[in-house]
Backbone as CSV, one residue per row, in Angstrom:
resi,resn,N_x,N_y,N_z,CA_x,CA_y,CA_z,C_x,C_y,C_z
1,UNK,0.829,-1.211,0.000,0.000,0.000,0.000,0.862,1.259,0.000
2,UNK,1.652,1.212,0.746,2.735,2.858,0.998,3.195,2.643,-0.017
3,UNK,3.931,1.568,-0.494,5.185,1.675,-2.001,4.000,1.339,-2.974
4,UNK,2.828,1.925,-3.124,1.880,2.233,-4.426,1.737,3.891,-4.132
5,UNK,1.348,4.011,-2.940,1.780,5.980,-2.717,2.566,6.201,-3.250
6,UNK,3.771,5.699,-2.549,5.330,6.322,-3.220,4.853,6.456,-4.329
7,UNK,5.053,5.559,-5.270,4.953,5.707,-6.720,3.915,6.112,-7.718
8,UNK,2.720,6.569,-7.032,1.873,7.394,-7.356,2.860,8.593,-6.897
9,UNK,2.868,9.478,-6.332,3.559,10.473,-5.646,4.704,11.083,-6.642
10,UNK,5.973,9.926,-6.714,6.616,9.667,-7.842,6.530,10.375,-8.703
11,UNK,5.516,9.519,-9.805,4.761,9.774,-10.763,4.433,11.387,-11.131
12,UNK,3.317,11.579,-10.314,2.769,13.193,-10.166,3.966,13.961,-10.154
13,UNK,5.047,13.833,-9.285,5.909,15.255,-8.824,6.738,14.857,-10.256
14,UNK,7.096,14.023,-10.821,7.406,13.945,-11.809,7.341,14.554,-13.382
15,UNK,5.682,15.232,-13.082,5.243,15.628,-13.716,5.518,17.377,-14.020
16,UNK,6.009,17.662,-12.887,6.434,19.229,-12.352,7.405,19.859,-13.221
17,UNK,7.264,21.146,-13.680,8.677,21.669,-14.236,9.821,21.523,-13.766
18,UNK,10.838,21.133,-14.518,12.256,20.968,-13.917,12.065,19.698,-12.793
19,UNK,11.621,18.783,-13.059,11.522,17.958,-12.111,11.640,16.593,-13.320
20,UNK,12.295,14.944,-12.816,12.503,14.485,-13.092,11.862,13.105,-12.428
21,UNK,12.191,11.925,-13.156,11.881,11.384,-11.864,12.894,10.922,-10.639
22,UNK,13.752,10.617,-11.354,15.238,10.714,-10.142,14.761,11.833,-9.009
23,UNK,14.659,12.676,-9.782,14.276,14.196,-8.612,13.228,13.770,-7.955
24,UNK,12.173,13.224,-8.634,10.917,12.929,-7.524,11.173,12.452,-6.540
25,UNK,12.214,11.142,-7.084,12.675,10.035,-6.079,13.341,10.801,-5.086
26,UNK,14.322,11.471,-5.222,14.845,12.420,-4.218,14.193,12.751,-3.194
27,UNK,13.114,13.377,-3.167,11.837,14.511,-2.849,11.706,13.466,-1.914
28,UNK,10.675,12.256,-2.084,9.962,11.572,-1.454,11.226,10.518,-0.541
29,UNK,12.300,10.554,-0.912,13.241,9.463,0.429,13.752,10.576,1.239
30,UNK,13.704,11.973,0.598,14.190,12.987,1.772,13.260,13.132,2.809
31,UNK,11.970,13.142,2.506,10.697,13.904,3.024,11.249,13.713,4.373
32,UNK,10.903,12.202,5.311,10.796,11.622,5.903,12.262,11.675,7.166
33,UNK,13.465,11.620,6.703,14.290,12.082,7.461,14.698,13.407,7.977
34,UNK,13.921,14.056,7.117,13.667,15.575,7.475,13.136,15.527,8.260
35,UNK,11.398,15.352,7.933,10.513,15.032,9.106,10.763,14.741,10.795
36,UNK,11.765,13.584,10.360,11.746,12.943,11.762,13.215,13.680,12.551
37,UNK,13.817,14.377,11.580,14.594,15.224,12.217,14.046,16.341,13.163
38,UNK,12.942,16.789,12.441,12.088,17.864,13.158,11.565,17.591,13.868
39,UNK,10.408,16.266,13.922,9.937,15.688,15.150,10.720,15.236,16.556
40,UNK,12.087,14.734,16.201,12.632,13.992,17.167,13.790,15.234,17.834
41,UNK,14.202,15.970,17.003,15.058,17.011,17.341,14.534,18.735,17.218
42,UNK,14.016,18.948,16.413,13.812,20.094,16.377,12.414,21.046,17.107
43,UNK,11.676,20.168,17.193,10.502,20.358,18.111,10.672,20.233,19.810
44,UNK,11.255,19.044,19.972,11.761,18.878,21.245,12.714,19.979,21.850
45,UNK,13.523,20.562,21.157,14.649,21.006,21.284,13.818,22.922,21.427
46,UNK,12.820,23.100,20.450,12.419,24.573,20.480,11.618,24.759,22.244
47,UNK,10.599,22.934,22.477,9.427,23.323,23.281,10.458,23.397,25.115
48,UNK,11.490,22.732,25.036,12.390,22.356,25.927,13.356,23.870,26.436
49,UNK,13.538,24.673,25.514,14.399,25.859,25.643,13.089,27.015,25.730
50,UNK,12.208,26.692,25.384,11.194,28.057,25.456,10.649,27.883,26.980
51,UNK,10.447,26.648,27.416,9.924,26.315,28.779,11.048,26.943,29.813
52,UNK,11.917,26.938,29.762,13.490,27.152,30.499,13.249,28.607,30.200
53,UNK,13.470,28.954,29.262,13.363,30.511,28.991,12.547,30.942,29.683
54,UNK,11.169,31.076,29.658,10.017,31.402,30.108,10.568,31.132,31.578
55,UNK,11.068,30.371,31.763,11.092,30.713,33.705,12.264,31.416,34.184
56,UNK,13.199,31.509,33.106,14.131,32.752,33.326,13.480,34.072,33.153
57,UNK,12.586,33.958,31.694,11.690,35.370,31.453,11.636,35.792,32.932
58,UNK,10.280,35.390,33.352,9.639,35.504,34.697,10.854,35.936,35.463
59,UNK,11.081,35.228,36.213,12.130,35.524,37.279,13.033,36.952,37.154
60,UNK,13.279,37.481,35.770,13.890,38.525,35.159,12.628,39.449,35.447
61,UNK,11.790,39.338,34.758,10.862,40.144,34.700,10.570,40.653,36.389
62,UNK,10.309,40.030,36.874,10.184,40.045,38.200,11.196,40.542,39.087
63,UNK,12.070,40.801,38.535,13.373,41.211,39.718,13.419,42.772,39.059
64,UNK,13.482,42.939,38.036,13.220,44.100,37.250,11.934,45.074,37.722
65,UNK,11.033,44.147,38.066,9.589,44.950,38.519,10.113,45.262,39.892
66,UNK,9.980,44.567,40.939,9.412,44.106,41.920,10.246,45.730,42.407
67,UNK,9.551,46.283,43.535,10.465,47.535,44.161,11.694,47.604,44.855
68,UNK,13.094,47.874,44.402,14.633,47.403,45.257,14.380,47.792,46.065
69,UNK,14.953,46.630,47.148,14.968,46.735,48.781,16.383,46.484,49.231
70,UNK,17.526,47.187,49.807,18.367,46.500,49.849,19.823,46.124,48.751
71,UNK,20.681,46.183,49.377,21.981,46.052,48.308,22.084,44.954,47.795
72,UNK,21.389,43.989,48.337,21.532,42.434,47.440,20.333,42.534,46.165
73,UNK,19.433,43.194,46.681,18.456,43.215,45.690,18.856,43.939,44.377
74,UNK,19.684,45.058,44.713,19.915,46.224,43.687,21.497,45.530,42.517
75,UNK,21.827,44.410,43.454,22.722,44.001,42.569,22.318,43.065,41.779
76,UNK,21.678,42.051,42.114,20.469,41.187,41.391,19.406,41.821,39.958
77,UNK,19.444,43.629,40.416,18.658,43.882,39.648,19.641,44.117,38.418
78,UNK,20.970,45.006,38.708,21.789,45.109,37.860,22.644,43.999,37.093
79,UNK,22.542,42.918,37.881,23.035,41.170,37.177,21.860,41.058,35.923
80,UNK,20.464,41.383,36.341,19.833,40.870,35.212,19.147,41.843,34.013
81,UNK,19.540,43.380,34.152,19.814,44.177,33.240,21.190,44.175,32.459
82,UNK,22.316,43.639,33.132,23.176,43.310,32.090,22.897,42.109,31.283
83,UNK,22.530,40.761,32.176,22.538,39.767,31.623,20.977,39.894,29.840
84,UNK,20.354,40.994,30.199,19.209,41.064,29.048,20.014,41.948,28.091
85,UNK,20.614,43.161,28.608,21.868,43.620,27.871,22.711,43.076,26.909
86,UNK,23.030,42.034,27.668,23.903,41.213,26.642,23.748,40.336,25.735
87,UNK,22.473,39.400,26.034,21.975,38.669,25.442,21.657,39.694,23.710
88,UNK,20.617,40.252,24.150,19.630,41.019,23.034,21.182,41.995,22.473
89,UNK,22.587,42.087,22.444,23.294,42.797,22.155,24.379,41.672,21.535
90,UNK,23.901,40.592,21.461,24.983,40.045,20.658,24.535,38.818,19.927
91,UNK,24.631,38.060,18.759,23.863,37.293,17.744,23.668,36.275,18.381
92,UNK,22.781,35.253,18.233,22.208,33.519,19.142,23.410,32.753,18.514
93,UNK,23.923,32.868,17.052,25.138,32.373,16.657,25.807,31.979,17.677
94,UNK,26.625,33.052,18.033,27.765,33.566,18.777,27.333,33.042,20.087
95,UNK,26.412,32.953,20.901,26.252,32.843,22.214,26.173,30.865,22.131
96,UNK,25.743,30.660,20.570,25.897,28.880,20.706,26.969,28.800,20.417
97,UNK,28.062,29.207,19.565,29.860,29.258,19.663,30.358,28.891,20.575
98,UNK,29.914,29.691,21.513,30.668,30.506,22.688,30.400,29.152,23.772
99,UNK,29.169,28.522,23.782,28.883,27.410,24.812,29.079,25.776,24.389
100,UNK,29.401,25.764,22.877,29.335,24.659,22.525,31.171,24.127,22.146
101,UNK,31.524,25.446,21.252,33.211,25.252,21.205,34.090,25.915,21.980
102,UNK,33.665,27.583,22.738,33.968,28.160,23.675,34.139,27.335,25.113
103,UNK,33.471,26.836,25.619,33.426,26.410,27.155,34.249,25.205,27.379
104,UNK,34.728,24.369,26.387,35.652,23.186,26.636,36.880,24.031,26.735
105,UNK,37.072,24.784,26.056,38.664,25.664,26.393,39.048,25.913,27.974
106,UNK,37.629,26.267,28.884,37.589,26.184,30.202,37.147,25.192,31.271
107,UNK,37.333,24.195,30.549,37.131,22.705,30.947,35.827,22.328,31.229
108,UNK,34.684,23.314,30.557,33.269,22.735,30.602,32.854,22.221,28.915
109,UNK,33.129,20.716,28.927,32.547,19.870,27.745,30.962,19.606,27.757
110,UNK,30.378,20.213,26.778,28.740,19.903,26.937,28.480,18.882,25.185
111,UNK,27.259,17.878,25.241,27.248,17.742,24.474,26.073,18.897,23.433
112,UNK,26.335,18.018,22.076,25.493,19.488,20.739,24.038,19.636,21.536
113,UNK,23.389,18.627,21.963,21.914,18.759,22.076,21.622,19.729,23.667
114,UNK,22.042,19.448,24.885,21.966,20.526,26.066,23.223,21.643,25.503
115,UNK,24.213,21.529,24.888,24.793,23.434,24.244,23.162,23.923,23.337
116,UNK,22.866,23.530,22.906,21.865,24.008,22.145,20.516,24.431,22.830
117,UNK,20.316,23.259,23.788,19.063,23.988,24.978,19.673,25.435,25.753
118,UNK,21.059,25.594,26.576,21.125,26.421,26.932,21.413,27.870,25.883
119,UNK,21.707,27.644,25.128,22.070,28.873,24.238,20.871,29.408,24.003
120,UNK,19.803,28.684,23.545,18.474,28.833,23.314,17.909,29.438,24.570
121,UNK,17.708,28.573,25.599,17.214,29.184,26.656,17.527,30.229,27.209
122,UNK,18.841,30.932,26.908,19.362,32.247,27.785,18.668,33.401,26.701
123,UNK,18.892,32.641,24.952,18.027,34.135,24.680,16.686,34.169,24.723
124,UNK,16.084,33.183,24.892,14.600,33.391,25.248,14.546,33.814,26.074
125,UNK,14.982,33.918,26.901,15.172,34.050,28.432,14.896,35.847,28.418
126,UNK,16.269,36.440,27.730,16.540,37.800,27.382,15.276,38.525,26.840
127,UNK,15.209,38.044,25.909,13.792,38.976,25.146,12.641,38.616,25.615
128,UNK,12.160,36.963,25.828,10.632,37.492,26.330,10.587,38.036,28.013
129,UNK,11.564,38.364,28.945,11.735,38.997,29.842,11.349,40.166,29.678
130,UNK,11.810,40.887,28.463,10.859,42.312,27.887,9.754,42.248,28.023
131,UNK,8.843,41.004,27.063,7.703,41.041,26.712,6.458,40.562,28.364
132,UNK,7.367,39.697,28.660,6.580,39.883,30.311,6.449,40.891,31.240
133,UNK,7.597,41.646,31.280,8.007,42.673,31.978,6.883,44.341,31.457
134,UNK,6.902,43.829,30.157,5.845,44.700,29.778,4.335,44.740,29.645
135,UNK,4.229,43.391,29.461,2.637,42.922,29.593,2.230,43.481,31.306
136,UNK,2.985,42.957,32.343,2.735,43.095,33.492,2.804,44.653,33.239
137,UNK,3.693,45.055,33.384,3.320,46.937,33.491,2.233,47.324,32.961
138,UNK,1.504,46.910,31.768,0.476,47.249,31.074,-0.811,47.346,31.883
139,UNK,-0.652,46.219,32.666,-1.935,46.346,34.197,-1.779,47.405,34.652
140,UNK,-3.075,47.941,34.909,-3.402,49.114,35.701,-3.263,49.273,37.226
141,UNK,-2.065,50.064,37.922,-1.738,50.078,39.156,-3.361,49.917,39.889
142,UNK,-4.296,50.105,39.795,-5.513,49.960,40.292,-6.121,48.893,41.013
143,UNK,-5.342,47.770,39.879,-5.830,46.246,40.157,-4.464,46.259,41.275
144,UNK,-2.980,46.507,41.401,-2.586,46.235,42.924,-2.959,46.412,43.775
145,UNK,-3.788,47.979,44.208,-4.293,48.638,45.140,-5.658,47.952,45.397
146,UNK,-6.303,47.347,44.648,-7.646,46.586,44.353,-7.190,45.554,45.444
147,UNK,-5.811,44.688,44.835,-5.714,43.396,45.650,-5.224,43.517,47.037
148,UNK,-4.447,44.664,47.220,-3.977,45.365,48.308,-5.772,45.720,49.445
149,UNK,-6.562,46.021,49.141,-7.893,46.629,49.856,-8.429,45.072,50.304
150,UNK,-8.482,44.546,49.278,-9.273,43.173,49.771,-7.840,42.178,50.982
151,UNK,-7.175,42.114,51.087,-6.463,41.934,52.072,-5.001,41.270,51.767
152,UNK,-4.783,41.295,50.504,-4.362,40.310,49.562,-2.659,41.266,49.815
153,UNK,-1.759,39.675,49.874,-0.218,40.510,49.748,0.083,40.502,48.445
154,UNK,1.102,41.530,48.537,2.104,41.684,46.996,1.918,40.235,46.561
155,UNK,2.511,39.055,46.699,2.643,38.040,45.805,1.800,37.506,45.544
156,UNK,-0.088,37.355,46.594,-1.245,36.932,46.017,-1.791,37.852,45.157
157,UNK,-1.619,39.001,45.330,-2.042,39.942,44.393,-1.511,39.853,42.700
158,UNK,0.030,39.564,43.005,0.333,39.048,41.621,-0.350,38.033,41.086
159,UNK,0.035,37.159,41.830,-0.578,35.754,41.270,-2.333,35.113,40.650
160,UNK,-2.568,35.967,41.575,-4.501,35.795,41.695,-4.966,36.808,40.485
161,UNK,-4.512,38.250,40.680,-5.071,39.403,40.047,-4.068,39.990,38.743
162,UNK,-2.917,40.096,38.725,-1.929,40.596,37.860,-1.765,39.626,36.544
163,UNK,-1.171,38.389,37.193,-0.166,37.517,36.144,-1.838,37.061,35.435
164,UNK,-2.781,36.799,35.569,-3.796,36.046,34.617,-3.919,37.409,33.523
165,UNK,-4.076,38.582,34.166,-4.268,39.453,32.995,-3.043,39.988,32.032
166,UNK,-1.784,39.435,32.732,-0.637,39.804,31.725,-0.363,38.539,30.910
167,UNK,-0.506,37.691,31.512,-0.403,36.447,30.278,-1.469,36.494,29.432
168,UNK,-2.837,37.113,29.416,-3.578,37.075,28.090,-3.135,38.334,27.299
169,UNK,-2.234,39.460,28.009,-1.525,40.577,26.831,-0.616,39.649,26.455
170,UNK,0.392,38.745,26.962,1.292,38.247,26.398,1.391,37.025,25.364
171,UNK,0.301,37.061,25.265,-0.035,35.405,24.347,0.474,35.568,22.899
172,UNK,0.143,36.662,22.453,0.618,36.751,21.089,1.980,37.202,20.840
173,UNK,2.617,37.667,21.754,4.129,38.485,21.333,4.666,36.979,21.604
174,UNK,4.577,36.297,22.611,4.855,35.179,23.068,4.983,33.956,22.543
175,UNK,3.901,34.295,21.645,3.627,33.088,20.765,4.256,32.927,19.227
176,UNK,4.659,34.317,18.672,5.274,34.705,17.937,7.622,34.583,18.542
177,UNK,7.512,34.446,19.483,8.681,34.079,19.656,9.219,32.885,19.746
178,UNK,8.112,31.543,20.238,8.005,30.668,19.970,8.240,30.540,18.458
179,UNK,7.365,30.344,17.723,7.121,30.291,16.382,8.590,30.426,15.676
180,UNK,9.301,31.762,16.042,10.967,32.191,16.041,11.627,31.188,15.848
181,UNK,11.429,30.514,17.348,12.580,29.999,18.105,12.716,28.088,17.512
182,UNK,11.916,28.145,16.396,10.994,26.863,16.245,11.954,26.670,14.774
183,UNK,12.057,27.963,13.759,12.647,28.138,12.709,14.256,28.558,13.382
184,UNK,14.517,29.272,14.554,16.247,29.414,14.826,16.698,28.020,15.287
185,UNK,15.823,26.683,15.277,16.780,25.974,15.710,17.523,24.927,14.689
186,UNK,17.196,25.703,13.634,18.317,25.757,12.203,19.693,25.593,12.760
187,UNK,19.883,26.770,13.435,21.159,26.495,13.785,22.155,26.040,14.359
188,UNK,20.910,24.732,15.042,21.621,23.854,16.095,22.324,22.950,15.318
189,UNK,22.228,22.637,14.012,22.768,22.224,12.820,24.192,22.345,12.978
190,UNK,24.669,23.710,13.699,25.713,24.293,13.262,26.707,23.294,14.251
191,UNK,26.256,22.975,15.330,27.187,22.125,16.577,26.739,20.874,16.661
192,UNK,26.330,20.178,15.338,26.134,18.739,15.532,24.947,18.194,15.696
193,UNK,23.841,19.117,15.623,22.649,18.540,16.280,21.645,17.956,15.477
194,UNK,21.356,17.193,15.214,20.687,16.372,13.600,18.955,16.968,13.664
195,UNK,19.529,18.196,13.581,17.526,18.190,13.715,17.447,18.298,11.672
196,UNK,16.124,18.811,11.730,15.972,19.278,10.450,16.493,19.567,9.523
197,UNK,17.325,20.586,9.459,17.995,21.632,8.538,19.470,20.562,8.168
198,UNK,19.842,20.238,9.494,20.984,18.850,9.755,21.057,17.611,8.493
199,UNK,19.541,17.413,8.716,19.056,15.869,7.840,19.101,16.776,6.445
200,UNK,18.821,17.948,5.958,18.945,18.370,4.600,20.338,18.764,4.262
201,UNK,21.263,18.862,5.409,22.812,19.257,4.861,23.554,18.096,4.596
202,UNK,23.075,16.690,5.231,23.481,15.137,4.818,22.845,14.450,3.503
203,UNK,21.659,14.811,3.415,21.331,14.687,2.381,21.872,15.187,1.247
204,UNK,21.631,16.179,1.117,22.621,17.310,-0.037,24.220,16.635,-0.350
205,UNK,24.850,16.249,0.811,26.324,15.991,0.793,25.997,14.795,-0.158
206,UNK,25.002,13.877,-0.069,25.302,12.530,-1.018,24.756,12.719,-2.567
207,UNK,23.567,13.958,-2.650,23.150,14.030,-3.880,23.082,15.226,-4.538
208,UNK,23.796,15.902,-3.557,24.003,17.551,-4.162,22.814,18.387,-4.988
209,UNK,21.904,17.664,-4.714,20.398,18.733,-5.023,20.040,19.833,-4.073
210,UNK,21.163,21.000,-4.055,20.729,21.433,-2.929,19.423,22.560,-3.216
211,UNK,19.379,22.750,-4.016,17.778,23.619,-4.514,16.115,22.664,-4.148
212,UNK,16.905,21.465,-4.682,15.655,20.562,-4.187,15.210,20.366,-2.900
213,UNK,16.444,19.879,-1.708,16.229,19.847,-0.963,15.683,20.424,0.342
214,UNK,16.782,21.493,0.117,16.402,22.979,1.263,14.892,23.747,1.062
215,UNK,14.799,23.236,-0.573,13.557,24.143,-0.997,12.252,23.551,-0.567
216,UNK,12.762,21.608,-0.269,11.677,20.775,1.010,11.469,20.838,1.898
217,UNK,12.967,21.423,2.542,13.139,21.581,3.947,12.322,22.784,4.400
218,UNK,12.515,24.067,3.499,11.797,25.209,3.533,10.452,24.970,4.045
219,UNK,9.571,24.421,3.389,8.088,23.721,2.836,7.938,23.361,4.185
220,UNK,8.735,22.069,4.719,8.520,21.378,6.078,8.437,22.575,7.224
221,UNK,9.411,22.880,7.481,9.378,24.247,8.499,7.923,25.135,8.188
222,UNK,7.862,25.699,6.883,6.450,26.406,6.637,5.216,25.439,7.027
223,UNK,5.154,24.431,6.695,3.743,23.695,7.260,4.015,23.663,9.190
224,UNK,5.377,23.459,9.622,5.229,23.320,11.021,4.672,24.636,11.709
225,UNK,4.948,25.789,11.102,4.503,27.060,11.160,3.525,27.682,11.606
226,UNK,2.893,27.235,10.248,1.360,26.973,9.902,0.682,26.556,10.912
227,UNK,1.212,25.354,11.463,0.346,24.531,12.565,0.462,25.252,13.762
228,UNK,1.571,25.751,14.265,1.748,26.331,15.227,0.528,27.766,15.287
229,UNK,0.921,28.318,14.261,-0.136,29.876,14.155,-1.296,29.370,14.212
230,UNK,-1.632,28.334,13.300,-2.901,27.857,13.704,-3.513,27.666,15.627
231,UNK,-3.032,27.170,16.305,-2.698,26.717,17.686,-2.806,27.736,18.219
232,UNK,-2.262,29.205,17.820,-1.790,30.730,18.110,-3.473,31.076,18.398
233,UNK,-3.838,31.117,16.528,-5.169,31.396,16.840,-6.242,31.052,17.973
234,UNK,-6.021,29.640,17.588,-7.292,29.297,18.856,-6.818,29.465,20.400
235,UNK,-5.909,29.733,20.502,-5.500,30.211,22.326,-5.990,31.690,22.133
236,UNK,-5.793,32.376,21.101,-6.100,33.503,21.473,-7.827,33.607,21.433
237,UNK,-8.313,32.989,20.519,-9.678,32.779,20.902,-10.061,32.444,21.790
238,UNK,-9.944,31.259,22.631,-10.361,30.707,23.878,-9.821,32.172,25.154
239,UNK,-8.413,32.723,25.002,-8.622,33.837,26.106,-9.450,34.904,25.814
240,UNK,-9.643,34.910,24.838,-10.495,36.310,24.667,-12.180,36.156,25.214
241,UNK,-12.126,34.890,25.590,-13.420,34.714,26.604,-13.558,35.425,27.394
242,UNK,-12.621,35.885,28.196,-11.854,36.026,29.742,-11.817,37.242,29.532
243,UNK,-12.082,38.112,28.645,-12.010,39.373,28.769,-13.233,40.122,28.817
244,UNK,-13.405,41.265,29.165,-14.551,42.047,29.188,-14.377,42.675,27.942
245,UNK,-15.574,43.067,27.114,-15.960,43.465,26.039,-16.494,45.132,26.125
């Protein structure tokens, strides 16, 4: 049944300008190691560093908000205005360089797949720290003083009254960095890491179609996209319940 697909499949793409059937054949034995490059590496690898990020976000965001008390606090605050400083001031390239061939020089050996979570995770970390940091400001000092009257401390007040209404401002900037971070992990390619983009640079090496291939690989990433924005949409539908009209 599948090797009558194939060759229906075959057949059809065969039919395409500039396409052959050798080329078809190409097309359809690449599909699949691409695929499972993305499934097994490149998906894992985006949902794994955005989760990590996101709790660096927070924690950033939060040390940044919260009012300095204290010289430990004020240095904490200045550790994580440089550390967003630096991040958002120098390329994701360079910061996976720096942890994957950089850090064995100082006797920390990591392998390609955790160099690639942390590199990932520190700049997620960096920028959506903005986007939290700003959603939360976007609340109206009203609702603290609100949670403050009913008897509520600073951190139930966050938690109960603040953070539900800044995570429905943040869903879409949020979700759009995801989406990002889903297509940058292209470049985990660069330190060994067999996701996607990986399985089309091995491929290519044995049949040197590289127009064909990348131009599949392209396609694959755009449908994972797709699905994701799709996903985008309906979260943002389902919160927009939650809002007053």
């Amino acid at each position: 049944m599948l090797a009558s697909i194939t060759s229906v499949l075959a057949e059809l793409l065969a039919l395409l300008p500039f396409m052959s059937p050798d080329r078809a054949q190409i097309v359809i034995s690449s599909f699949w190691p691409m695929l499972k490059g993305g499934i097994y590496y490149s998906i894992p690898l985006a949902l794994i560093s955005f989760a990590i990020g996101m709790a660096i976000a927070l924690t950033v965001a939060l040390i940044r908000i919260v009012p300095r008390a204290g010289w430990f606090h004020e240095i904490i605050y200045r550790l994580a205005r440089i550390y967003v400083s630096a991040i958002r001031g120098t390329p994701m390239l360079v910061q996976l360089f720096i942890i994957f061939y950089g850090l064995p020089s100082v006797g920390v050996k990591l392998d390609p797949f955790p160099s690639a979570i942390i590199a990932f995770s520190l700049n997620i970390g960096a920028y959506a720290s903005e986007t939290v940091r700003a959603s939360i400001l976007s609340i109206p000092k009203g609702q603290w003083e609100a949670g403050s009257t009913v008897g509520l401390t600073y951190l139930q007040t966050f938690r109960h009254v603040i953070l539900p209404q800044a995570l429905r401002v943040s869903v879409p900037p949020l979700s759009n960095t995801f989406i990002s971070l889903v297509k940058d992990t292209s470049l985990a390619s660069l330190v060994l890491v067999t996701e996607l983009f990986k399985q089309a640079q091995i491929i290519t090496a044995r049949n040197y179609e590289f127009m064909l291939v990348y131009t599949e690989a392209a396609i694959i990433y755009w449908g994972i996209c797709l699905f994701l924005t799709f996903i985008q949409g309906k979260l943002e539908t389902r919160l927009d319940r939650y809002v007053a009209k």
